[in-house]
N, C-alpha and C positions, 0 to 999 in steps of 0.2 A: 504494500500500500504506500502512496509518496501521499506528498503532505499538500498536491491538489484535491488530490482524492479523497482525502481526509478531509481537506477541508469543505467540501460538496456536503460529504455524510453531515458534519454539524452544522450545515446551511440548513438542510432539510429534518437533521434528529432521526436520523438512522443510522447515527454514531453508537455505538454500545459502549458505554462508562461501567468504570470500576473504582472504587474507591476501599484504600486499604487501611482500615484503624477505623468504629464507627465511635469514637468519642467525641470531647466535646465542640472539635472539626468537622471530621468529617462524618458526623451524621447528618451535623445540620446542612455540611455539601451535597453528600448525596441524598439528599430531602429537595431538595432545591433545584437538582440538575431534574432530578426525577418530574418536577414539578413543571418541570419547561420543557417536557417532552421527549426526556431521556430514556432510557432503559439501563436501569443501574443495578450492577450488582457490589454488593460491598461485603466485604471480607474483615472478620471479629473474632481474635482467639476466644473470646468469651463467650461461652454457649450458650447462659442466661440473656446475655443483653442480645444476641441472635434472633433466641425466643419470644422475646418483648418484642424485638425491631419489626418481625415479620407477625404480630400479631395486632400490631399497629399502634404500640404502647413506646411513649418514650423513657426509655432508663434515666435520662436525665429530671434532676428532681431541681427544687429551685423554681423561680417564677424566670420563664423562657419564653417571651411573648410570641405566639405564634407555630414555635416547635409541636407541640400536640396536636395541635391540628392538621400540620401539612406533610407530620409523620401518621397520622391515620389514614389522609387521601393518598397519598401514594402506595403508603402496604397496601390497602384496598384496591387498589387500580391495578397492583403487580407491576406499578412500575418500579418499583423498587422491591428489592429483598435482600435479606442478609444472608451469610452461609460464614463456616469457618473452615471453608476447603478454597485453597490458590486454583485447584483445578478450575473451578466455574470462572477463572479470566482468562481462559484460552481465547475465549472468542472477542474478547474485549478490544477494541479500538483506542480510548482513552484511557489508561487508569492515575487517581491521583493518588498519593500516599500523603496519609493524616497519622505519623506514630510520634510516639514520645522521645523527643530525644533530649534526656537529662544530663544530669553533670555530675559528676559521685565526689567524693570528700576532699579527694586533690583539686576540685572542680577542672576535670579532665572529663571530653564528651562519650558520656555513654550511652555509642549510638549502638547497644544488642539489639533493640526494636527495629531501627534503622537496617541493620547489617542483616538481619532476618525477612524480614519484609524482602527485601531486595533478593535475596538470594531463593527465595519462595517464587518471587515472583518472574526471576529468569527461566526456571523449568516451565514456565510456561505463557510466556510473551509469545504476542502475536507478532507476526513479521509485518513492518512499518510500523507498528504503534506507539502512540506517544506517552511518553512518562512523565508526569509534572509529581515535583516532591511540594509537599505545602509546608511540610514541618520546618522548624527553624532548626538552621542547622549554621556552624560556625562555616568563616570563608577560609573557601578553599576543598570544604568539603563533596561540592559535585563532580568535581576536577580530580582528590583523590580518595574519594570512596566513593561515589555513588558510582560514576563511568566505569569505573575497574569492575567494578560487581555484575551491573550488565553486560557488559563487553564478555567478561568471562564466562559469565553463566549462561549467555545465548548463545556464544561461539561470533558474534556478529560485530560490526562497525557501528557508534553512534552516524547520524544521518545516511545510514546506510541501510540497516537491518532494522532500528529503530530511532527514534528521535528523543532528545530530553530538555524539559526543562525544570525551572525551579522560581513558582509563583509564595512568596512567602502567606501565608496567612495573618489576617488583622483582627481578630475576635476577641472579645471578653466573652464572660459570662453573664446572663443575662440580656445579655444584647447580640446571640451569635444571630439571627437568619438577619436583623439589619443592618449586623456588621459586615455579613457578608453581601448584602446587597448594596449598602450605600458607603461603604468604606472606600478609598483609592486601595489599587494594589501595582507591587511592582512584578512585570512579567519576565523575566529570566529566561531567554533562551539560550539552545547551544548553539544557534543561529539566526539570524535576525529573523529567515523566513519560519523557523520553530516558534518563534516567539508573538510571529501575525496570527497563525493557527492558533495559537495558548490563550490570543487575546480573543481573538472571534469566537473562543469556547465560553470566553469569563463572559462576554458581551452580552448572550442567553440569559444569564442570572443577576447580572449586577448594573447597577444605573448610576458606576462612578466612575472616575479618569481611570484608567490601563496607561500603566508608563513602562512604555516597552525597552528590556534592556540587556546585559547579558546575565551568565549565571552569576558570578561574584558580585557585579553591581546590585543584586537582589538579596544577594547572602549580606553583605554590607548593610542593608538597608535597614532590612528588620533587627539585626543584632545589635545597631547603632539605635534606632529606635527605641529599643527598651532601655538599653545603659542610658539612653539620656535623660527616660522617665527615672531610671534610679539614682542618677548622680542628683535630681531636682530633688526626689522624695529624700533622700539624703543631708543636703542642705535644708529642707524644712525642717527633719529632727532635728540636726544639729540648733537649729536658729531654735528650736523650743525646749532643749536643751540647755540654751544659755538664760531663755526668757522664765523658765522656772527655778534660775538660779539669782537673776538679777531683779527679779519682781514684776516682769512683765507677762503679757497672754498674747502668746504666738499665735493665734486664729485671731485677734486684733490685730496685729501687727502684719499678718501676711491681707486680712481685709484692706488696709491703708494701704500698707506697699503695694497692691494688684492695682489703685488707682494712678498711678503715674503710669503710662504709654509704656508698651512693649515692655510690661514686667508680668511674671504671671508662675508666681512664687505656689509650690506645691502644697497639699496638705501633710501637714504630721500626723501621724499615730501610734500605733501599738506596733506596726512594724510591715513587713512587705512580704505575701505571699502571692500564692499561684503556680504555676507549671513555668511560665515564661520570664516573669524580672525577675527572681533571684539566681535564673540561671544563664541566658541570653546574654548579660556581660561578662561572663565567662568565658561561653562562645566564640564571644568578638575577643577579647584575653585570647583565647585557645589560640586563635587564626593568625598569630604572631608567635609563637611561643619557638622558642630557638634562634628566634631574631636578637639584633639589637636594639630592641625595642623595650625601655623602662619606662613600664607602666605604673603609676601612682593613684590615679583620681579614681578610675576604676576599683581597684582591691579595696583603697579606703569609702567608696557609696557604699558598697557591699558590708562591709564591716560595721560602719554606722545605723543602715537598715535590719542586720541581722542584731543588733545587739539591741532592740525596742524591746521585745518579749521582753527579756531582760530587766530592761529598763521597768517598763510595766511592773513586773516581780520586786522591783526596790522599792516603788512606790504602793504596793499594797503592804510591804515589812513596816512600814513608816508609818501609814495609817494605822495599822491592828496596832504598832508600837505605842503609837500617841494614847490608844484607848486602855492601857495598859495592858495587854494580852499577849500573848507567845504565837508564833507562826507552826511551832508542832504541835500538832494536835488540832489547828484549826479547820475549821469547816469554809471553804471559800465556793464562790458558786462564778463560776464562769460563763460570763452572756455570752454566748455564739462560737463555732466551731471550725466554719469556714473562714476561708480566708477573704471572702466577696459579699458585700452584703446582698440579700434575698437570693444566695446559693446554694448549691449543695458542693462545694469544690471544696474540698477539704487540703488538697496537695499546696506542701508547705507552708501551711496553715501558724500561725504567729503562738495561736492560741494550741497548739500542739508543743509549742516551745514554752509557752508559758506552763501548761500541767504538768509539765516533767519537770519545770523548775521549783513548783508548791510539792512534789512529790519528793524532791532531792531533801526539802527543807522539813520534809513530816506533816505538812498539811495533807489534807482530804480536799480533792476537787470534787466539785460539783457539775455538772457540765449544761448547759439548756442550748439548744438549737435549731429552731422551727420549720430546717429544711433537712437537715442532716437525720438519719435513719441513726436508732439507739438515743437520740437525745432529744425527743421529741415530747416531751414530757411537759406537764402544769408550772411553769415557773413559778407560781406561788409555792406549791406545794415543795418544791424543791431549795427555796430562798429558804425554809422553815431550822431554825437554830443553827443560818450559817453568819460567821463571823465578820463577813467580807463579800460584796459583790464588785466584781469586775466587769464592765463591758469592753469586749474586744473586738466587735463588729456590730457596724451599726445597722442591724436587718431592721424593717420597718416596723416590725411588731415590738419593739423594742421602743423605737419612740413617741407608743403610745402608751407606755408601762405607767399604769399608777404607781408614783414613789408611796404616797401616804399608804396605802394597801399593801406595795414588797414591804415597809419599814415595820408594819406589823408581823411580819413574816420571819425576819431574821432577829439573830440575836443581839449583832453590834449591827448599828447605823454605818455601815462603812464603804463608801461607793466609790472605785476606780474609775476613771471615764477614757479609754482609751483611742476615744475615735469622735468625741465629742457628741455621742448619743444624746448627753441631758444638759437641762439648761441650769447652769451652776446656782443664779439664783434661787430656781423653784428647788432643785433639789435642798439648797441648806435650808431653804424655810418648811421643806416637808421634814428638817430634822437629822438631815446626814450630813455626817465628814463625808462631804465630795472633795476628791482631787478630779484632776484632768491633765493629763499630757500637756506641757506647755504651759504651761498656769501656774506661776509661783502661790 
């Protein structure tokens, strides 16, 4: 198949798509492609979420505007379905890859997802078909692992036997089918003409700029992207950091500072999670590493946003301290679990770093979180003889919490605000030591 030919099929949607990883990517991709006319199959080690996917149920939990319903008309239609067998993309024309590709302790890329997938899906590539990776992935990576792996495992030439690009994805959570549809994306090809086909594919589903470019300009893009969301969120702790040592309220101070032109100072909180910024300037870190290249600004965002939990954890020893009480033995109840508010994303969750630190110290966590499976419980009921409430994400059911009703509920008045859930006044007049991040 050449990449005329290919291109006709997605004129007309007699292309056959495959999408590999149905998380919280690429389901909502292949929900979408499905929905424009596609014929998609998508491939899920997980036999559960398989089950759900093809019975019209989204595994994703969390408030997802729109995902349930366009994952029920597509199962139902058969234009989509799941399987956790690479055989069913033999016949596949497109396939995209949506896996995880993390970083492990040396923050070194561990791409097993990555190096699996690919190697899965050589024994059974179609001859011309095209490969766009969506995953983030550090630069340099298409060039020396993704090509090697096809190239090997088909016996074949890139633009020859088949074509590749690497379109990054832009999602949160919460907002994945409008991020996928109104967000810009950078298009990566290993060709300029690979990369008009990758864009005429995105064009189907999405109603924002396509900036077509090569593979590395696109591996740059997204990696830079998030290190610059984390060097910002970075400098906002640090600034609330100094504003709870100096007397001042860093959410004032970042409100004034955003008024002068072209400033546009980040929020602080309890700390930085998710799949993508705590690991993505690594990435970009990785894509140099053997160079002479001394990196600073980067390791220290990273270091500043991993040590919030932390921070958080000093600031409830201080409160229970003021009330005269001990941290072993204490009962503390922890608002929310995710790392997003109205999510269910738990990976690298802040509030995962915080229970192990009340756990190091001989407290008892408590845990409430309205999206999260296991922690779905009566916050009242569970605020009931604890010492300490902390909020570390601010879900919405959260800032409509009666204080005066939790206050009867616990033992000490003692309210952490890690994300600026509550409003400092009403809380001291319902009767709590509120702290809050940044607020001397």
């Amino acid at each position: 198949m050449t990449l005329d030919e290919l291109r006709q099929k997605i004129s007309n949607r007699s292309a056959r798509l495959g999408v590999i990883g149905l998380g919280y990517v690429g389901l909502p991709v292949a929900a979408l492609f499905a929905d424009a006319g596609f014929n998609v199959v998508g491939v899920e080690i997980q036999e559960a979420r398989v089950e759900k996917i093809n019975h019209g149920e989204s595994p994703i939990e969390g408030e997802e505007p729109n995902l349930a319903e366009l994952l029920e008309a597509v199962s139902g239609s058969k234009r989509l379905r799941a399987t956790t067998q690479y055989s069913n993309l033999r016949d596949r024309d497109v396939i995209l890859i949506d896996v995880e590709t993390p970083v492990d302790e040396t923050h070194t890329p561990r791409y097993t997802a990555l190096r699996s997938a690919l190697s899965s899906l050589a024994k059974v590539l179609k001859e011309g078909a095209l490969v766009i990776v969506e995953s983030t992935i550090a630069p340099g990576t298409m060039q020396k692992v993704v090509l090697p792996l096809l190239e090997q495992g088909t016996g074949r030439q890139v633009n020859q036997g088949f074509y590749l690009g690497n379109c990054p994805e832009r999602v949160m959570p919460g907002k994945l089918i409008r991020n996928l549809r109104m967000v810009s994306r950078v298009v990566g090809g290993g060709t300029p003409e690979t990369a008009e086909v990758m864009a005429q594919l995105y064009r189907c589903v999405m109603q924002a700029d396509l900036d077509l470019t090569d593979w590395i300009t696109a591996e740059l893009v997204k990696t830079v992207e998030n290190a610059y969301r984390d060097v910002q969120i970075a400098f906002a702790n640090e600034v609330a950091l100094i504003c709870e040592v100096v007397g001042g309220d860093a959410w004032k101070v970042r409100e004034l500072v955003n008024k002068t032109p072209y400033r546009n100072m980040h929020l602080p909180g309890a700390g930085v999670g998710g799949h993508c910024i705590p690991k993505d300037p690594w990435l970009l870190a990785y894509g140099v590493q053997g160079e002479q290249v001394s990196l600073r600004l980067i390791p220290a965002a990273r270091s500043i946003n991993d040590g919030m939990p932390g921070h958080m954890l000093e600031l409830v020893c201080r409160a229970v301290s003021r009330a005269g009480g001990e941290m072993r033995g204490a009962r503390i109840l922890v608002l929310g679990y995710a790392y997003l508010e109205n999510s269910d994303d738990t990976r690298n969750s802040p509030s995962q770093v915080l229970v192990q630190g009340l756990q190091e110290l001989g407290a008892q966590s408590v845990i409430h979180d309205p999206f999260v499976g296991g922690f779905q419980g009566d916050v009242f009921a569970l605020a009931k003889d604890c010492d300490a409430v902390v909020a570390m994400v601010r879900h919405h059911v959260y800032l409509q919490l009666d204080l005066v009703a939790l206050k009867t509920a616990v033992r000490r008045p003692i309210l952490v605000d890690g994300r600026r859930v509550f409003n400092a006044e009403e809380a001291r007049l319902a009767g709590w030591d509120y702290s809050c991040v940044g607020v001397a």
